[in-house]
Backbone as a ProteinNet text record, in pm:
[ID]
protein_1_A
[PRIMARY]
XXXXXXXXXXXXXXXXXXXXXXXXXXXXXXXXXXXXXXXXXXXXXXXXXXXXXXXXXX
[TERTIARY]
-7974.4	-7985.7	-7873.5	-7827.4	-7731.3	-7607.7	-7569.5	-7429.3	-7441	-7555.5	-7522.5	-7532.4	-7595.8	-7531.7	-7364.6	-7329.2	-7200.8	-7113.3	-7135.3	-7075.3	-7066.1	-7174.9	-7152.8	-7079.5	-7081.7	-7016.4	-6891.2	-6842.3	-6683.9	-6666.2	-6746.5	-6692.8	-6699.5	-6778.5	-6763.3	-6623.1	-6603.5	-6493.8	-6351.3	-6377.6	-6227.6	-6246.6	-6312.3	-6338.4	-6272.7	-6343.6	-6290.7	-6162.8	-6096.9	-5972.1	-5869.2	-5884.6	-5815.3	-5846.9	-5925.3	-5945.1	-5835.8	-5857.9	-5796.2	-5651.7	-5575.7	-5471.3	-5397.7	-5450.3	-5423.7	-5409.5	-5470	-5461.5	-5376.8	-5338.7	-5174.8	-5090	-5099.3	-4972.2	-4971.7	-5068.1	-5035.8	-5027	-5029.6	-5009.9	-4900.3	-4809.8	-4657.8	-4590.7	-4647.6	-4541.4	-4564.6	-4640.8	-4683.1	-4548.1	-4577.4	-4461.6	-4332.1	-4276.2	-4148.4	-4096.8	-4244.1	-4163.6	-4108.8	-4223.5	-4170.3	-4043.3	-4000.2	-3888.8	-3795.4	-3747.7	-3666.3	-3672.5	-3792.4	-3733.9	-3666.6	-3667.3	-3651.3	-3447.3	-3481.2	-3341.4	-3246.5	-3261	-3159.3	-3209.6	-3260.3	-3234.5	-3206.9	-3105.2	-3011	-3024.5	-3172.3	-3217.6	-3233.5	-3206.9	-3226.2	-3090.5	-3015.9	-2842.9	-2820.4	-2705.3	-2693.9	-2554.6	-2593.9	-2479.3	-2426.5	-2289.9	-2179.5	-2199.6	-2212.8	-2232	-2132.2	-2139.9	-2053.9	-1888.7	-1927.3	-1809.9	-1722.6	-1822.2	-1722.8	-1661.3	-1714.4	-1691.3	-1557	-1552.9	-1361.6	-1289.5	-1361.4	-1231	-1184.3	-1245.6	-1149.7	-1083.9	-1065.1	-962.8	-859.9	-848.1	-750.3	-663.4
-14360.7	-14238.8	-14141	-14110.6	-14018	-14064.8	-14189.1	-14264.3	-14214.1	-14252	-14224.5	-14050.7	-13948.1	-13873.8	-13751.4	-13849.1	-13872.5	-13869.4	-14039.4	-14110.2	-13985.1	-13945.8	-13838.8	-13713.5	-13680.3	-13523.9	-13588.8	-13688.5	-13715.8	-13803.2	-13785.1	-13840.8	-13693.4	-13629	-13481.8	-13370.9	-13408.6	-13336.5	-13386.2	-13547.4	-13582	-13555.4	-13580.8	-13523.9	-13355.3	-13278.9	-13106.5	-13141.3	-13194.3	-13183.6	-13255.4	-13378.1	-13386.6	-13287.6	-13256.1	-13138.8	-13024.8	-13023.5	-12857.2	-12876	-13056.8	-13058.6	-13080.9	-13121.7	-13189.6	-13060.8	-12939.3	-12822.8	-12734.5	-12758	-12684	-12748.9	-12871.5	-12942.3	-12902.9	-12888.4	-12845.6	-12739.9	-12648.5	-12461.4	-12512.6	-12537.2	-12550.9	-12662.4	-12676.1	-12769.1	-12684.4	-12628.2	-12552.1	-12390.9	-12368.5	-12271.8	-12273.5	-12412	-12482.3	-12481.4	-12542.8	-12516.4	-12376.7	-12309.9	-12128.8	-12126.7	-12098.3	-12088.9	-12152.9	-12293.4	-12410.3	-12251.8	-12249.4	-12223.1	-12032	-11995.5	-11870.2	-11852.6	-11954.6	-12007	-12068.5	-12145.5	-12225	-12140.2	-12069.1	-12036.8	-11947.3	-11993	-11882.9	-11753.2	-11705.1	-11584.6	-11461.9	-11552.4	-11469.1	-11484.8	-11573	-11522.1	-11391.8	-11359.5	-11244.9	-11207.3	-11088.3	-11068.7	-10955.5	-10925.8	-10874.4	-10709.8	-10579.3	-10469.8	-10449.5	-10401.9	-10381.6	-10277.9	-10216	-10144.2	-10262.1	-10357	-10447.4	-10538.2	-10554.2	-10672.4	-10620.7	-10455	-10392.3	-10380	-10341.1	-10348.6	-10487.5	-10576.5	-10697.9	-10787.8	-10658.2	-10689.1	-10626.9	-10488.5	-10415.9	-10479
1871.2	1794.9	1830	1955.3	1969.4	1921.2	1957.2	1885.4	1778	1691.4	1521.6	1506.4	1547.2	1552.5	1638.8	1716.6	1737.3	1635.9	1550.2	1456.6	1328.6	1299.2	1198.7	1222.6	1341.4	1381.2	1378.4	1436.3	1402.7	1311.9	1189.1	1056.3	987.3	982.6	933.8	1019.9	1139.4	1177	1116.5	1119.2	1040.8	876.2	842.1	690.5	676.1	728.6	746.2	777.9	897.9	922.8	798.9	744.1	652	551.6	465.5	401	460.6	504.6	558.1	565	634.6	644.4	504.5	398.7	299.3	188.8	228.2	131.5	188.3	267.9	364.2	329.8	332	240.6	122.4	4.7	-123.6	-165	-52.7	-73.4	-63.6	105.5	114.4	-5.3	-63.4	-188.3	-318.9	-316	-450.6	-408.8	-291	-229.7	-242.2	-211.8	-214.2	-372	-475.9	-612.6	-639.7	-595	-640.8	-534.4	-462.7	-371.6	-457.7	-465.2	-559.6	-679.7	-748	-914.9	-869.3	-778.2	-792.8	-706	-640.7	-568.4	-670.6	-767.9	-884.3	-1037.4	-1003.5	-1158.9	-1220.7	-1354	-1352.6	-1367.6	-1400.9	-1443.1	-1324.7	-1238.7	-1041.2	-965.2	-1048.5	-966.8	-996.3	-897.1	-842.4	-990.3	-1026.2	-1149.9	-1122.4	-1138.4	-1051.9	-1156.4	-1089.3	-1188.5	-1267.7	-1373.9	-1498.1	-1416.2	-1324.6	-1314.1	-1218.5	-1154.1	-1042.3	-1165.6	-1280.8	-1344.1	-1452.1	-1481.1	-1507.6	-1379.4	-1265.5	-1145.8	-1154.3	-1163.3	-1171.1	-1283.6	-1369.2	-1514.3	-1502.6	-1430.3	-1370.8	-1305.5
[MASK]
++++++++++++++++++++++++++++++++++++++++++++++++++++++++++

């Protein structure tokens, strides 16, 4: 009787622990896309102000 409840407390602890590890991985990848799309795209490069962009026609 104690084995099998043993057996269950560390089938329920690895259960929680993958759970828990497995939704930290898909926050940090769900993170990484936003980072990626805000890092390459062209709507968030850096655009040079209108007066830097006649000083260097001068």
């Amino acid at each position: 009787m104690a084995w099998e409840l043993l057996a269950i407390g560390a089938i329920v602890f690895t259960t929680v622990s993958w759970f828990v590890m497995d939704e930290r991985r898909l926050r940090e990848e769900r993170l990484m896309a936003r980072v990626r799309h805000f890092a390459e795209a062209p709507a968030y490069r850096h655009q040079p102000s209108a007066a830097a962009r006649l000083a260097r026609l001068d």
